[in-house]
C-alpha positions in Angstrom: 129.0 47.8 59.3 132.1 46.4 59.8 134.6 44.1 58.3 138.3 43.1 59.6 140.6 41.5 57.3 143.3 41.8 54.9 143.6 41.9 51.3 145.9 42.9 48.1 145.7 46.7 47.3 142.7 47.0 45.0 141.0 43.4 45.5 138.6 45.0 48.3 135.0 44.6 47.5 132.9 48.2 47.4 129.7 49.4 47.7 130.3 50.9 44.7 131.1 47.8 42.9 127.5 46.3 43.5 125.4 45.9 40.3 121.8 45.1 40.0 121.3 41.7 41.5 123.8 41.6 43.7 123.1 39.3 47.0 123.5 41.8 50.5 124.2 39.5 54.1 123.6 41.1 57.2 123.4 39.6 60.4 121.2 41.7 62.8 118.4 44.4 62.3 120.3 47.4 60.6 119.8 50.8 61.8 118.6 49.4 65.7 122.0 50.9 67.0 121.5 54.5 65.5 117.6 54.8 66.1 118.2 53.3 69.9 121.1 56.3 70.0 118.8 58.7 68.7 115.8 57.9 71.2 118.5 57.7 74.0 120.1 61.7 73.1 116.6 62.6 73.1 115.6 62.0 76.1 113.2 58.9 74.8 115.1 55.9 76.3 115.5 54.7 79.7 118.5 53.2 79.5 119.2 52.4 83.0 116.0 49.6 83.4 118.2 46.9 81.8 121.4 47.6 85.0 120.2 44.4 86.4 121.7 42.5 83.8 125.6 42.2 84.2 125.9 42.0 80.2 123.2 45.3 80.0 125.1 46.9 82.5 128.6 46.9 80.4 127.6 48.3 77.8 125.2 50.6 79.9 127.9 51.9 81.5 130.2 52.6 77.8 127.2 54.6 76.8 126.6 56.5 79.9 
């Protein structure tokens, strides 16, 4: 995850802050990125079947 911003020294909200209860937000399905990684390094994902789509392709070509 990742968060950008700016706060006063020690006002930053941690994971070890959270208590029981707590609400948790995500946007997204976490843990797609690393599992897609992992079946990519292993040989398990054609990567190269999305190319056709100029978006696809960008990032295609980051991870290749």
């Amino acid at each position: 995850m990742t968060a950008i911003g700016s706060l006063p020294p020690g006002a930053a909200l941690r994971r070890d802050g959270a208590r029981v209860g707590d609400d948790v937000w995500v946007t997204g399905a976490p843990g797609e990125a690393a599992a897609a990684l992992a079946l990519w390094q292993a040989g398990q994902l054609d990567v190269t079947c999305v190319a056709a789509d100029p978006l696809h392709e960008h990032w295609r070509s980051r991870l290749l």
